[in-house]
N, C-alpha and C positions, 0 to 999 in steps of 0.2 A: 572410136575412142579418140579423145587429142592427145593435150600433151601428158606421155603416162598414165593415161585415163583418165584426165579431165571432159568437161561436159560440152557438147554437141558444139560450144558458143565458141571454145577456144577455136574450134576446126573454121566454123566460121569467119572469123576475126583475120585469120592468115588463110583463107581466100581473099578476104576483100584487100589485106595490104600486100597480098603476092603480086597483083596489077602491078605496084606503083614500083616504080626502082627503089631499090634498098630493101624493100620490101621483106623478101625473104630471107636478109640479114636479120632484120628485126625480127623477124620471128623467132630464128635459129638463138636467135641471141635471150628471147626471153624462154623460150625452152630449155636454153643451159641454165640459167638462171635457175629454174624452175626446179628442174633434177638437180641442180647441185644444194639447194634448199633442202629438196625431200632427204636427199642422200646422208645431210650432214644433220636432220633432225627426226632420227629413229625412235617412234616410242616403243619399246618393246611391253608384251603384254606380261605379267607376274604371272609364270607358269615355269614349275620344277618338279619333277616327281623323282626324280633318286639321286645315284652320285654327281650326276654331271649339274644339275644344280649347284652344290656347292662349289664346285669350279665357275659357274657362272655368277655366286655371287661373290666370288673371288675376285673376275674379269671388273665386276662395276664398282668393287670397295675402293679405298683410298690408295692401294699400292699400285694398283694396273689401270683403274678411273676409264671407263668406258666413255663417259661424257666428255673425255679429250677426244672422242673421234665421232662427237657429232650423238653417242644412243643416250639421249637423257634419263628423265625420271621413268621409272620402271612404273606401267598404269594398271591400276585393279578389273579394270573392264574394260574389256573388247572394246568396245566404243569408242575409247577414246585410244587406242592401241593400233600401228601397223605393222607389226613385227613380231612373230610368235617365236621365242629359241627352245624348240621340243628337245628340254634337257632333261633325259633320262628313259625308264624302260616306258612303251605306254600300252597297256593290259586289255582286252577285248572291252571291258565292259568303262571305261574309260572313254572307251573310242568315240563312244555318239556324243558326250560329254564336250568331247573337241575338237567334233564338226561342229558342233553350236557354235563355239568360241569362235570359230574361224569364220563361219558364216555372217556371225552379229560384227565383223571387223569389219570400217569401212574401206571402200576400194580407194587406191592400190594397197594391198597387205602381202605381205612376204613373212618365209618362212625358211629358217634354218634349223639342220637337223644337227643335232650336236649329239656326239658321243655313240659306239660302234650300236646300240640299244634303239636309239631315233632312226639309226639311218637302216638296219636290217634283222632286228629283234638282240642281235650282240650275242653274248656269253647261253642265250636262252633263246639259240637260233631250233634248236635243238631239242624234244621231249618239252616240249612246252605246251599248256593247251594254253594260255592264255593269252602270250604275249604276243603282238604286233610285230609281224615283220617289217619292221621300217615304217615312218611316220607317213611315209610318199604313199602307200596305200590306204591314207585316209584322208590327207590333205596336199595340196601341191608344194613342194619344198623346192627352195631357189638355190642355197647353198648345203652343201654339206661341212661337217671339220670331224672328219675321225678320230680314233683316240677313244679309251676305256681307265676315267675320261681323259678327255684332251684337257691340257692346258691352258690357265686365260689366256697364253700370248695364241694358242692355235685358234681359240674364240673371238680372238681380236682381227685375226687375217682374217676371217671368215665374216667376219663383218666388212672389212676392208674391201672383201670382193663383191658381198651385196652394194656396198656404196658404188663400185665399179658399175656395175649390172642397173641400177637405179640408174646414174648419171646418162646410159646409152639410152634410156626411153626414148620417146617423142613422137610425134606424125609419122615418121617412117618405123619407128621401132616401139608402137604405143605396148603398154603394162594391158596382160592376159590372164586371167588362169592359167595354170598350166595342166599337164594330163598328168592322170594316177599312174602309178605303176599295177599292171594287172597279169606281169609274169607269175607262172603258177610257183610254188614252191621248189627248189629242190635239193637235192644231197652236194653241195660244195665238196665238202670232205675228201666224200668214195670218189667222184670227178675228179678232185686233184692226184687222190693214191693211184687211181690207175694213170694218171696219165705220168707221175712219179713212176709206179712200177714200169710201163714201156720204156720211160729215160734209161732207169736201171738195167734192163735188159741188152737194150742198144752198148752200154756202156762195159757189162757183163761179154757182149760178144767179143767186140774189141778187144777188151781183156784178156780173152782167153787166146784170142792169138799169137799178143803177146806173150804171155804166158809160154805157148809150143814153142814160137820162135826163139824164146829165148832157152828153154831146156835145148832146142838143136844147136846149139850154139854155144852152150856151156853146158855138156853134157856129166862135167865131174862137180858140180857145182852142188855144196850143200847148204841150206840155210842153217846159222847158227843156232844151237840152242838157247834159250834164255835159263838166266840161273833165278832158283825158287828163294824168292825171302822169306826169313825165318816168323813163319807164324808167329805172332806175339801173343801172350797169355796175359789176360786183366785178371785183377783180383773180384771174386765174388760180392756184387754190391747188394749189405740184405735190403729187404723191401719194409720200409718205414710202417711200421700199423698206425692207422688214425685211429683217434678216437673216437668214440663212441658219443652220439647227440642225443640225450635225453634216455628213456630205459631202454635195457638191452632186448635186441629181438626176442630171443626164448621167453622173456618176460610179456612184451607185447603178443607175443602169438598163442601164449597160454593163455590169456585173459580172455584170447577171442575164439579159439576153441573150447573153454568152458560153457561159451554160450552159445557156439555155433561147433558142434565135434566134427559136422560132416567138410569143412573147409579147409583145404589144401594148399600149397604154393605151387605156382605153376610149373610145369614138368617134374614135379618133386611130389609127386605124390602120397608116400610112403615116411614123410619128414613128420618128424614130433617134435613137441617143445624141447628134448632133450637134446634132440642132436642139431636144433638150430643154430645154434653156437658153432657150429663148424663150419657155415656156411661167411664165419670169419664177420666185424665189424663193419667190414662197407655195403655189405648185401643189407638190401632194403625189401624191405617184406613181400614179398609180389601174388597177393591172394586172388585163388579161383574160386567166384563164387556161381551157381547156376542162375539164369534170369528171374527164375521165380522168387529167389530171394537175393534178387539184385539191391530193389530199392531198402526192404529191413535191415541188410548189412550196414548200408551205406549210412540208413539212420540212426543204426547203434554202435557205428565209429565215431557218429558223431556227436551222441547223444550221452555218450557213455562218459560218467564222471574222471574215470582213471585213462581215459584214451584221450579224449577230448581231437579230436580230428576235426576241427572247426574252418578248416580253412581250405578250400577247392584251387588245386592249383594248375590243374589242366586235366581235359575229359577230353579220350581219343578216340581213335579205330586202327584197328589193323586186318588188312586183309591176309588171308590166309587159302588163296584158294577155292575153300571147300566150305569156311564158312569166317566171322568177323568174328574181331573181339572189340568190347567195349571195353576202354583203361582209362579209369579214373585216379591219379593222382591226389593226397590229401596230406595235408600239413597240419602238426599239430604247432599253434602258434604258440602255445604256453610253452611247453616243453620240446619243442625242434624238432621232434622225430617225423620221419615219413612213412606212409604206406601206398600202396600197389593194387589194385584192385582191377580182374578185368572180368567179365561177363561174358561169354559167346552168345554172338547172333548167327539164324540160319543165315541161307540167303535167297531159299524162297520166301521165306516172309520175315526182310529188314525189319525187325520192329524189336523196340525193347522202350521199359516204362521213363519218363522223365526223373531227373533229380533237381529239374528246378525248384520244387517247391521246397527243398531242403539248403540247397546253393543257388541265389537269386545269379550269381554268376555262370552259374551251367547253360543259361537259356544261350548266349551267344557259342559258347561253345559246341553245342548240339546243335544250332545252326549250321556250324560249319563240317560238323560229322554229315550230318544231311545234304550240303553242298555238294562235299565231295565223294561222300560213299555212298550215297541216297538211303543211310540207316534213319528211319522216322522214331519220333519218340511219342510214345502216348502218351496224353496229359500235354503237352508241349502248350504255353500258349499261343505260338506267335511261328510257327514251322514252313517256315519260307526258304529260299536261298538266299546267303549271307553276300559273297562275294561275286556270284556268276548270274548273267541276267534267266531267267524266267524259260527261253526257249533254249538254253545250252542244250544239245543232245549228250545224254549220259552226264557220268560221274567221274572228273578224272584223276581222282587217286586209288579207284577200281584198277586192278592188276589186268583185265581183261578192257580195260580204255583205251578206245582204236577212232581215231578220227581226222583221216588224212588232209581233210581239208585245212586243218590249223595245225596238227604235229607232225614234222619233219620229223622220225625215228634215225634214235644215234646209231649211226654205223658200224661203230665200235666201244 
């Protein structure tokens, strides 16, 4: 390398004036030069994926002006970019995404990891499948600036110190790659509580001999009582009822037991339209229906002139163990009211029918049932993974998801 990874020519150039007296001053001297140029014109690449973003476009706006210390126009492509600020979490399937980025930069490119997320997965060190422990395991990082997130002014020293690090290149200290980090994962937490609980013990011993020494030594000695404060008594604050949005439940649940009698609400199974009413205003209808008449329910909530449930507002799962439920959410837009509808799947064989043909929006949704709980839908047209690439092993919002290679399990 030459100077900071310049090309084979510069090495040559200070050979041949290294002979002559002065020589190797001129060199030295266009080598400062040179790093102090790169140092003070950083183009960083347009890359943010969460909160520390918006602290970074904090750092570059008109109050804190990054381009007072040299990082100008922020560039759309790697190409034209030396300088990547990995502001924010970044998710497994992200990851190959930005090696690309990294790799299409030309040399020398540098990388700071901003925000507790870049530099060791942060807040989602912890039960996570997705997230990246730290950016330094996918790409080399020069500076770090801690912080959730940090500060423009901590953004700013952290640039300060790359311009430090830039300026020291040269022949003797030419610009490298740097190494990944390929430490295996593991439990910070439980490492720091015991090595807390031995402080405590140490400290606990000590104690207690204090403690004897001091009962032999004041042998009449009693600690004072403390006197009890008078309990205070508030007055009973009643509980406000809301009102009611569009027709009352006993109204919506008779309409739909006229047409379906064998339909229930969940864990309530013994509930009629009479005594719905008791289940008070804020309760929203929460119907169990079996899969074989998953989809006709679905079509004559929404088909039905006096229910009109036209509007799909989120389609879930829940694991349970033993076996899934399928909960579809529905909104009626005309008249406001909500309903609850969930389905049971086994879980020797995830399958229940599609409602895209009914909710052009269910298709994404059922995608990501499928992602995470591997529940397939028939009829589906498009039954892929939404947010996890192609070879994840397993499903990780399955209760039974164990995959130590990516999840650190919370300690407590």
């Amino acid at each position: 390398m030459g100077v900071g990874g310049a090309s084979r020519l510069t090495e040559k150039v200070a050979e041949i004036l290294d002979k002559y007296p002065g020589g190797i001053k001129l060199i030295d001297s266009i080598e400062y030069l040179v790093t102090w140029a790169r140092a003070n014109s950083l183009w960083p690449l347009v890359y943010g994926t969460a909160c520390c973003a918006m602290e970074m476009m904090a750092t570059g706006s008109s109050r804190h002006d990054w381009a007072r210390f040299g990082v100008e126009v922020a560039r759309a492509t790697p190409r034209q970019a030396d300088l990547i600020i990995l502001a924010g979490t970044i998710v497994e399937k992200m990851g190959g995404n930005l090696i690309t980025l990294y790799k299409q930069m030309p040399a020398p490119k540098y990388v700071i990891a901003m925000g507790s997320c870049a530099i060791s997965g942060g807040p989602f060190y912890y039960d996570a499948y997705s997230v990246i422990k730290g950016g330094d395991r996918l790409i080399p990082v020069d500076v770090y600036v801690p912080g959730c997130p940090p500060r423009p002014e901590a953004l700013l020293y952290g640039i300060m110190e790359l311009q430090k690090k830039i300026k020291e290149e040269g022949r003797r200290k030419p610009w490298k790659i740097g190494k990944l980090l390929k430490v295996p994962f593991i439990d910070p937490h439980t490492l720091a509580k015991e090595d807390w609980a031995m402080l405590e013990q140490k400290k606990e011993s000590r104690q207690q001999q204090a403690r004897e020494q001091f009962k032999t030594d004041n042998p009449d000695y009693r600690p004072p009582k403390p006197t009890r404060l008078p309990k205070e008594k508030f007055a009973v604050v009643p509980r406000m009822q809301l009102s009611t949005t569009g027709r009352e439940n006993e109204h919506l649940f008779s309409i739909i037991q006229n047409s379906w009698p064998a339909i229930s609400l969940f864990r309530q199974p013994d509930i009629r339209p009479e005594t719905v009413a008791e289940l008070g205003p804020e309760y929203i209808l929460d119907l169990e229906v079996e899969q074989e008449h998953y989809l006709d329910l679905v079509r004559f909530l929404k088909e039905d002139k006096e229910l009109g449930m036209d509007m799909l507002l989120q389609l879930t799962a829940v694991d349970w163990h033993d076996h899934f439920d399928i909960i579809v959410h529905l909104l009626s837009s005309k008249n406001g009211y909500k309903i609850f509808l969930r389905s049971p799947v086994t879980k020797a064989k995830p399958e229940i029918v599609t409602i895209s043909t009914l909710f052009l929006g269910a298709e994404w949704h059922e995608r990501e049932v499928y992602d995470l709980f591997g529940i397939r839908f028939d009829g589906h047209p498009d039954m892929r993974r939404l947010f996890l690439n192609d070879d994840f092993p397993g499903h990780p919002l399955c209760k039974d998801f164990e995959d130590p290679e990516r999840v650190v399990k919370r300690p407590y």
